[in-house]
N, C-alpha and C positions, 0 to 999 in steps of 0.2 A: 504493500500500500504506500509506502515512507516514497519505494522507486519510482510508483506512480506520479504521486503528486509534486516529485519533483519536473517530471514532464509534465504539465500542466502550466500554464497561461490565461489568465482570466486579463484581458487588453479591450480597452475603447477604440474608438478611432472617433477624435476630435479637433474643429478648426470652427472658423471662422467662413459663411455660406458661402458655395460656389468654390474653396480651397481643390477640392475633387476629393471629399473623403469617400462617399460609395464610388467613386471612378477603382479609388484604390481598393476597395474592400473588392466590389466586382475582382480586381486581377486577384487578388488574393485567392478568390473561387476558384480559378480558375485553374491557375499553378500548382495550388494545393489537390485540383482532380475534382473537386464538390462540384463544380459545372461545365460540364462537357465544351460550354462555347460560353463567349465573352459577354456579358450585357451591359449597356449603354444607357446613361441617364437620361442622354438630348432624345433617341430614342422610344424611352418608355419600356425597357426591358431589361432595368437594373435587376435582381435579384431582392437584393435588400429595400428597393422602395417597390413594395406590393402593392401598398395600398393606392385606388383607382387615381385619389388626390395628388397622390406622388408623382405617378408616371402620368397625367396631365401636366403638371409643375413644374417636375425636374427639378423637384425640390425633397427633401428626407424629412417628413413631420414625425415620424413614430421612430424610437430608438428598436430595432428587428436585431435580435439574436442569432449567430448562427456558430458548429463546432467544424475548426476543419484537423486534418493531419500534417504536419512537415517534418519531412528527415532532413536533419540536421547531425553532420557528423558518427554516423547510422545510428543514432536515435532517435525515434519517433517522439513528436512533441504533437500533444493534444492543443490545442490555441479556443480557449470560447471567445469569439468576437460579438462585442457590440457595437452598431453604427452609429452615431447619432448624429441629430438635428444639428444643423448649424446658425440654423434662424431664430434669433433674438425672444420670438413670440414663442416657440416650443423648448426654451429652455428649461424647463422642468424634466425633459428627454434626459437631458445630460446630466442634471444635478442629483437625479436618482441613480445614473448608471456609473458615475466617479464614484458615489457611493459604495458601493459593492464591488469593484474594481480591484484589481492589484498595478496595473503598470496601463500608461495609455501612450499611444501615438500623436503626437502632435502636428498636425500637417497644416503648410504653409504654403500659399500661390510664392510661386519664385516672382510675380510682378509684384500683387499686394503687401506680402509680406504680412507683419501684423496690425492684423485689422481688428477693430472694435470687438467684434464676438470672440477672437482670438484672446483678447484681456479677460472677457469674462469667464473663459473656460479652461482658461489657465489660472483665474483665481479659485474657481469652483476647485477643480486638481491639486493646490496648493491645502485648500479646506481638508481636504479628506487626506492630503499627503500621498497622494498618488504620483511610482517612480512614473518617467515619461522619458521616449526617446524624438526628437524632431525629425520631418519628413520634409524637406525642401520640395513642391511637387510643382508640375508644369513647367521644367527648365526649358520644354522646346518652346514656349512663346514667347511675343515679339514684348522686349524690356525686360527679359526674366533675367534678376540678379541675385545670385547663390550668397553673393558676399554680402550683398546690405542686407539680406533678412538675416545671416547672422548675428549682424550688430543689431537690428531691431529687438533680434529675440533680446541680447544683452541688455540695451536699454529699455526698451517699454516693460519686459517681462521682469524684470529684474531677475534674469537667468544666467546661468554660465556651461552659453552653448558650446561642444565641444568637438568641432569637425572632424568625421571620421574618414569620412568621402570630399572628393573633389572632382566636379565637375569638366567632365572631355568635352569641351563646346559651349554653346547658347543658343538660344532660338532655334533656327531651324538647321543649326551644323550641331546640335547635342546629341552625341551618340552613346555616350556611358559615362563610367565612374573610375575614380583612381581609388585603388581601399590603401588609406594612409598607414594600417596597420600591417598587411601584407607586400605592404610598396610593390603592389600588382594594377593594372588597370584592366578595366574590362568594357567590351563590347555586346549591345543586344543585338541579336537578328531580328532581322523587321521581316524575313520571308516568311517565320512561321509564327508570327503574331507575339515574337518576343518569349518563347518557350525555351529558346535556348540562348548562350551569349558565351564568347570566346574571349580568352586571354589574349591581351596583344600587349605592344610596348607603350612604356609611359610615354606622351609625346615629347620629343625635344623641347619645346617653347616653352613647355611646364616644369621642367625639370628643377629651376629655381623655387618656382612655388611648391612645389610636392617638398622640399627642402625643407622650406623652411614651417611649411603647417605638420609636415609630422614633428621640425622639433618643440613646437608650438604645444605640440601635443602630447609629447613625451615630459613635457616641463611641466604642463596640468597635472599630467598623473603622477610626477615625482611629489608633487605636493601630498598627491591623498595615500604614498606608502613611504616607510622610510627607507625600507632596502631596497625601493627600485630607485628611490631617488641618492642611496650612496652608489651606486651603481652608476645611474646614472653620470655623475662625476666621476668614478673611477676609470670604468667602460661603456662608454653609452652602447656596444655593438652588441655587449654579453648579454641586452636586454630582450626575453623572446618574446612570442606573441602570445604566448599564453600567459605570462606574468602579466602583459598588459591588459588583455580580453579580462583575467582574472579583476585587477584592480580599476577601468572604468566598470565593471559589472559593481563592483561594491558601491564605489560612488556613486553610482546611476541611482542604487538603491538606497543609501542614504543623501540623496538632494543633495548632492554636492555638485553635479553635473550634469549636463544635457546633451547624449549625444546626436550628431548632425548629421542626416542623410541625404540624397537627394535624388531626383530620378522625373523621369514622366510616366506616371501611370497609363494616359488616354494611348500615349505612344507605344507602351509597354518596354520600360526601361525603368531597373532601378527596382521592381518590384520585390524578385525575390531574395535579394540583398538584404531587403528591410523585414522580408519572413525570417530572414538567418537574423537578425541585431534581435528581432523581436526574442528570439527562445533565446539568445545569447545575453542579452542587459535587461530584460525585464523581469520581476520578478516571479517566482512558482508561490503557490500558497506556502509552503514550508519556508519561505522568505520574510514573510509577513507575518508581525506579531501578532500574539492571541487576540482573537475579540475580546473587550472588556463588554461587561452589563451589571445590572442592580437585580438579585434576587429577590424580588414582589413581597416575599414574607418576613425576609430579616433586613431589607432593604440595605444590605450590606454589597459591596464590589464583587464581582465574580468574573475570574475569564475563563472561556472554552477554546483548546487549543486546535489548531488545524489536526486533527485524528479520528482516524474510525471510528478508535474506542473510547474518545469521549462520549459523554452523553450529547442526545442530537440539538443542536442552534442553529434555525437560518432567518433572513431577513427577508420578506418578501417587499421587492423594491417596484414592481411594476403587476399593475391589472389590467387584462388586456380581454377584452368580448369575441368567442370564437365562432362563428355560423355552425358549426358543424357539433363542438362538443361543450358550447356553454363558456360558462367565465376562466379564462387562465389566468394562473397567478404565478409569476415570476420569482423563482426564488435564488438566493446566493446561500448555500450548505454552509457553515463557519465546521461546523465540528459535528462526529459522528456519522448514522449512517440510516438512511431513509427508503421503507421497502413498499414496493407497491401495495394499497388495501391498509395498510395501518392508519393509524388515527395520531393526529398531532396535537398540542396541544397551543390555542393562542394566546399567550399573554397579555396581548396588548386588552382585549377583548374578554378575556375570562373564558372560553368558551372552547368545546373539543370539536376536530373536524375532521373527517377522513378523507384522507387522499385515493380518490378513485384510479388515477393513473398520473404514471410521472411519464414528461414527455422531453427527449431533446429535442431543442426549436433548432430549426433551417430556415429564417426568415417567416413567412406563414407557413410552414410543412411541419410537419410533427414525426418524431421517430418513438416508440413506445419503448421504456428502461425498465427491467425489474427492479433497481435501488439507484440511488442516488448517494454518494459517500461523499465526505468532507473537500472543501476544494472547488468542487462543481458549480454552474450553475445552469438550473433547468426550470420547466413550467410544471406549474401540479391542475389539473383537473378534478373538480370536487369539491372547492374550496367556498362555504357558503357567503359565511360574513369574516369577511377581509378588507382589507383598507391598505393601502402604498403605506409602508413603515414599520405594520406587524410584526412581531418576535415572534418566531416560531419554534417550540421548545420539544419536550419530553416531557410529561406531564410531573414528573415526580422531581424531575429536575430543571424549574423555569427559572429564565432568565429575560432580563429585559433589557434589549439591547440598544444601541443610542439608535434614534428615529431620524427621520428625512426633515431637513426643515425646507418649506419652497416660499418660493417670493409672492406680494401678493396681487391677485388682480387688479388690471389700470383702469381697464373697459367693459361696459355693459351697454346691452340694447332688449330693448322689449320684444317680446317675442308671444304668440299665442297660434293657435292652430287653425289649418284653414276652414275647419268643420269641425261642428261639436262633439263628433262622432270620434276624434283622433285628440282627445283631451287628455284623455288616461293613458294610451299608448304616448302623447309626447311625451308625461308627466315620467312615466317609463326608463323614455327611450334615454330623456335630459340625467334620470339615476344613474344608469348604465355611463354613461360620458363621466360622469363627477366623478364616478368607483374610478375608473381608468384614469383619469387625469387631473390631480390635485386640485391645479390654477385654474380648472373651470368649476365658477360655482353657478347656484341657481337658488337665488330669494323671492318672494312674494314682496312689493311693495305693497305696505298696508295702506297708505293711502288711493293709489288707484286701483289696485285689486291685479294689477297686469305682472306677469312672469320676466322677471328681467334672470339673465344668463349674463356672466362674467368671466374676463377672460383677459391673457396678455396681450392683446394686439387686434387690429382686424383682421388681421390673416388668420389668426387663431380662429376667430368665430367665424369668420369665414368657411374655414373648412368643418368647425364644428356643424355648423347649419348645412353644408352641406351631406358630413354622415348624416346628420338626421335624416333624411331627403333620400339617400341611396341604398343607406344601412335598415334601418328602421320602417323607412314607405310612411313618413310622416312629414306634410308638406305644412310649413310655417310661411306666418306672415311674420314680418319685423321691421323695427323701426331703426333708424339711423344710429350710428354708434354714440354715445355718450359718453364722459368722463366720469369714475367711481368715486365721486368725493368721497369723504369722510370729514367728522365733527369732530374737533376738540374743545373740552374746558378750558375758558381763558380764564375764569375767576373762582374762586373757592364760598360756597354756599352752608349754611347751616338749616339744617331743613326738619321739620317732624311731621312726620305721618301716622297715620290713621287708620286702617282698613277692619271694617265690624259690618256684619251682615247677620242678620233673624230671620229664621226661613222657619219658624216655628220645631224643626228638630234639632242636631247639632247644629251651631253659630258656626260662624269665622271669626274671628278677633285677635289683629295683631298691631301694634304702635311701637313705634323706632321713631329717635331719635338720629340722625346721621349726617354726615360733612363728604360734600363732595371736595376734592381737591384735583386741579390739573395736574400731567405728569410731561415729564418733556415729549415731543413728537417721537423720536427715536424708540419709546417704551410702546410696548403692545398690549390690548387686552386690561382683564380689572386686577386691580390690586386692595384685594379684600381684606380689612381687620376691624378687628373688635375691639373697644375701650368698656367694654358693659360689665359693672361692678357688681357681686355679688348673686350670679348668675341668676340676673332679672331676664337674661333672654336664654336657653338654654340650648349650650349646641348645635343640636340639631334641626333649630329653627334658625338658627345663624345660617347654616345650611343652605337651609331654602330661600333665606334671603338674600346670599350670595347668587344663588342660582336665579332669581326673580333681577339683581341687577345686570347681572351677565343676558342674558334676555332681551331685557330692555335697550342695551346698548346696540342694538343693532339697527333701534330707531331716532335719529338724536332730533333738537331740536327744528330741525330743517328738512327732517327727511331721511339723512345720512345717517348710516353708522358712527357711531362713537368708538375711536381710533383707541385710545386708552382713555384710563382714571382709575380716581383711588375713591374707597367710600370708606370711612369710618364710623362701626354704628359706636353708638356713646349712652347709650340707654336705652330701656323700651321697656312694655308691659305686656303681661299674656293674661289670658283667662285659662281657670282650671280646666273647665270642659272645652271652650269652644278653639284654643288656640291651636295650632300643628304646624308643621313646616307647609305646608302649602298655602295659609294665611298669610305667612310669612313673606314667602316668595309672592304671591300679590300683592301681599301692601309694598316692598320694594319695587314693583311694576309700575303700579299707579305714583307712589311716592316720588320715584325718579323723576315722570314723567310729567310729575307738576312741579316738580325742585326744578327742572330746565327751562318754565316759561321765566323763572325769576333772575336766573344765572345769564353771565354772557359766554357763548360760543364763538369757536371761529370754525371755519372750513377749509378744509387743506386738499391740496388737489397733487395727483401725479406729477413730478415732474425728471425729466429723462435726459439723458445723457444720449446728444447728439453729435454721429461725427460724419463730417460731409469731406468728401473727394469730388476737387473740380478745377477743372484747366485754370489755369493764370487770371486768364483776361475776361473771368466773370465773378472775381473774388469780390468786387463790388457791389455786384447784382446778390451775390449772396447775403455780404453780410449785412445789405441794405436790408432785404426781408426778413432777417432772422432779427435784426433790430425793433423790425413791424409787431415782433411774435412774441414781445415781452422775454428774450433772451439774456441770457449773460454769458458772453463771449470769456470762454478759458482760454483757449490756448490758438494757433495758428500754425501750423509746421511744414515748412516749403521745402517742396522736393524739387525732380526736375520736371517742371511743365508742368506743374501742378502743385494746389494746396491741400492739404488737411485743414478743415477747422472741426476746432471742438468745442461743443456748447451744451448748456445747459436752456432745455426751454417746456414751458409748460406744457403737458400732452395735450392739451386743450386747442392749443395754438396749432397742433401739428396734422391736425383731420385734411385729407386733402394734399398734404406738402407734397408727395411724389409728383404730381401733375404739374406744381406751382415750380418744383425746382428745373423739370424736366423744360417747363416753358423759359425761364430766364436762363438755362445755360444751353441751348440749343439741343436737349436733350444729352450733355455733354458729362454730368456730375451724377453722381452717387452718393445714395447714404445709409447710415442703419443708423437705430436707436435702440436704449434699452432704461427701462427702470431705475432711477438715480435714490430717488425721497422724496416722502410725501412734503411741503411745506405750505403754510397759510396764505390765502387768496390775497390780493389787495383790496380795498373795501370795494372800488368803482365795478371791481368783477365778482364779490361778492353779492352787491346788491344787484346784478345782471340777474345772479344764479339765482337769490330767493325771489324775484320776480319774474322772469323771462325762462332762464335757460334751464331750470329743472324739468319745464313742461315741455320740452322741446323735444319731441323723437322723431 
């Protein structure tokens, strides 16, 4: 088992949209034997984008699973790969699947370099401490420069990339790689679709550069050993290749390093090179330290080691709706051993579940496993109430392990069904979408009565309305996108309430005394305590009256959710018969909700982190309109025949921009955006919102 898991690979493959991460996963299929023939994004015949939204787009929304084989040094390496999204609005793809990871690929456009989504999913990476190796990809296009996304990755990333490969050509004369460790270079054949590649000579013109980045690179590794670095000084020649493979593999694995590959996937060059770094510096489970958790009952630390014969731990990181067999649920095994027909146990949830079948995923294809052992990651079938984050134990032995946290939704739009007859199936189908995907929710606004859906982006709700539509056979009307405000307390209240009710058999009767208090924007959620002397309120009515303001906040003064606060009750009264925790939790309903006509509120809205690429000689036109859009202009960074800017600007302001940018820069510029921080309106767009723009769909 120890032999297995050291062949094992648990690897993402993550960038920034459009880098070619399924171009690359595709060749990976392909080389490794899992697909007889190559699939193409532009196409519509990727492998890994199944789904119908995908291969219309030519875009990756769903992070898709798949296991292949590579001999490497005649051992076989098992690799489970997962693809993910590279668009801003599906990042919850990626923050679940760094989660449970061991080591990921980090792929860069040799033009782009690192782009906006590339910061964020190299912060996400950093969060979980996932090793990563760099993929330079698209050296054959026109501007691809191997050397400044180096340095980018060094500067923006705050990385220390570490070139293994050196690039034979640029654009359209790139024909392969120099491997700086074997001071070999090598050639792809383009006759058979890049299945094979031959040894040739370094090129004469390179000869100084090959010089001087292997000793570039010999001088990084002397730092992270000491005997290769007396060595080094003694003998640099005595140095072999496996001391070296040996000591970047360590650094790889303790973030000291990043090593740098490079290649064209679409071209097919470069690929299996990066199959060989993969099993070579990335980490196997046996690399990677125990999972830690909280045992539920002694609420004491616990870890479970990467082993058979630990008792069983895994993390179900993704849920996914199958046509065929119902709900799958995506799991990472941490420890022990999982057999088809047994029964698990969920911690998160309290509740026992038996696993009908375990399945290895191939993108949507299913392979049926009699067990799942530590290491692994696969889907279970069977799985009733589950939720993205669940700990999945042994019942005798639970543990609770750290959970997913996701960022939270910007955008909402009203949405109801085209017939009364398809009201229960929406209400359904909108369940099924929320199990699977964190960042989309679905509230009732109590004032008009209408179904609002929420979500990171309109591309997000986009496609979500779409599954509805193709998945489901539930045809929606909806209204224009909106921005998800939210309310905070700007002033602190002392308030008392009341709530008593005679219905001629058992009363209600409960009164609290309590202080609202603001909390900075940055804090989430209620921060409930108690000051009640001489237990005039007793616990478990505290309880429900936590629970009644938790509740309540989801309606604040304006309509919006209340972002945070803190409530302090400071006395109250019960009746012997009539009072309970449910009187409780009502009188802090009503109580809240009349303490907010007296308090003052503010409204805080999304605002996001914009980063625009545009020729020269419309840096004007831009930053004229991002001026219009209530912006604050960060930074600017001039490259050749082209700027970067980076801004901060309300989501509010941004409904529309891609039409607006594409018009002032002749269709010449580019952008993405992503979720910054919520912060407080100005009053002028305040009073817009409580009078105008809340009714606006």
């Amino acid at each position: 088992m120890a032999e297995d898991l050291l062949n094992i690979r648990n690897i993402g493959i993550m960038a920034h949209i459009d880098a070619g991460k399924t171009t690359t996963t595709e060749r990976i299929l392909y080389y490794t034997g899992k697909n007889y023939k190559i699939g193409e994004v532009d196409e519509g015949t990727a492998t890994m984008d199944w789904m119908v939204q995908e291969q219309e787009r030519g875009i990756t929304i769903t992070s898709a699973a798949t296991t292949v084989m590579w001999k490497h040094q005649s051992n076989d390496f098992k690799i489970n790969i997962i693809d993910t999204p590279g668009h801003v609005d599906f990042t919850v793809e990626v923050e679940r699947s760094l989660r449970i990871l061991d080591g990921a690929v980090a792929i860069f456009c040799a033009v782009g370099g690192v782009e906006a989504q590339s910061e964020t999913v190299w912060r996400q990476a950093n969060k979980y401490n996932v090793a990563r190796i760099c993929y330079v990809n698209k050296m054959d296009r026109s501007g691809a420069n191997f050397y400044a996304v180096v340095d980018q990755i060094r500067e923006k990333l705050n990385a220390n990339p570490i070139p293994l490969q050196l690039p034979i050509g640029v654009e359209d004369s790139f024909i392969g790689v120099v491997d700086l460790l074997e001071m070999k270079a090598y050639q792809w054949n383009e006759e058979d679709q890049g299945n094979t590649y031959e040894e040739i000579d370094i090129p004469a013109d390179m000869a100084d550069e090959v010089a001087e980045y292997r000793t570039k690179l010999i001088e990084a590794l002397a730092e992270e050993d000491e005997s290769l670095m007396e060595k080094y000084f003694d003998d640099p020649d005595s140095i072999t290749i496996e001391e070296l493979v040996s000591t970047i593999r360590k650094a790889t694995l303790e973030h000291h390093i990043e090593p740098v590959f490079c290649g064209s996937s679409f071209k097919n060059k470069g690929v299996q090179k990066l199959l060989d770094a993969i099993v070579m510096y990335l980490p196997s489970p046996l690399d990677m330290p125990a999972i830690t958790g909280t045992n539920p009952k002694t609420g004491t630390e616990e870890t479970r080691p990467c082993d058979a014969n630990a008792p069983f731990s895994a993390l179900a990181f993704k849920i996914a709706t199958d046509p065929y067999v119902g709900k799958l649920t995506f799991i990472k095994v941490y420890s022990g051993v999982l057999k088809s027909g047994e029964t698990l146990y969920n911690v998160s949830s309290g509740k026992r579940e038996r696993v009908s079948k375990i399945l290895q995923m191939h993108s949507n294809k299913q392979q049926p496993l009699d067990n799942v052992s530590a290491g692994n990651i696969v889907a279970l079938v069977g799985m009733k109430e589950i939720h993205t984050g669940d700990s999945l134990t042994d019942e005798k032995h639970p543990v609770i392990l750290e959970s997913i946290t996701f960022p939270e939704p910007v955008i909402q739009i009203a949405i109801e069904p085209k017939t009364k007859d398809d009201e229960d199936k929406m209400m359904q189908a909108l369940e099924k979408l929320s199990d699977e995907d964190p960042t989309f929710m679905v509230r009732e606004d109590s004032e008009s009565g209408q179904t609002l859906i929420s979500g990171m982006g309109e591309l997000h709700l986009d496609i979500l309305l779409d599954r509805l539509k193709r998945e489901f056979n539930v045809d929606c009307n909806h209204g224009k996108p909106r921005v998800a405000y939210k309310e905070a307390l700007a002033s602190s209240l002392q308030y008392h309430a009341a709530y008593k009710r005679q219905t001629g058999g058992k009363g209600s009767f409960a009164v609290m005394d309590f202080r609202l208090d603001p909390l900075p924007y940055s804090e989430k959620g209620l921060k409930f305590q108690s000051e009640v002397k001489g237990g005039a309120i007793p616990k478990e009515y505290l309880a429900g009256a936590e629970k009644g303001f938790k509740l309540a906040m989801s309606n604040g003064k304006y309509g919006f959710p209340v972002e945070s606060m803190s409530v302090t009750v400071l006395d109250g009264e019960t009746h012997p018969a009539d009072s309970d925790a449910l009187a409780f939790e009502i009188c802090a309903k009503i109580g809240f909700r009349d303490a907010l006509q007296q308090i003052d509120t503010c409204i805080l809205e999304p605002i996001m982190k914009v980063e625009i690429t545009t020729p020269d000689e419309y840096i004007g036109n831009v930053t004229g309109d991002l001026n219009r859009r209530r912006s604050v202009l960060e930074q600017i960074d001039a490259k050749v025949g082209f700027q970067v800017i980076t801004a901060q600007v309300p989501l509010a302001e941004m409904f529309g921009y891609v039409t607006t940018l594409r018009s002032i820069t002749s269709g010449r510029a580019t952008f993405s955006m992503e979720f910054q921080k919520y912060a407080e309106v100005p009053p002028e767009v305040k009073d817009y919102i409580m009078n105008v723009g809340r009714f606006i769909l």
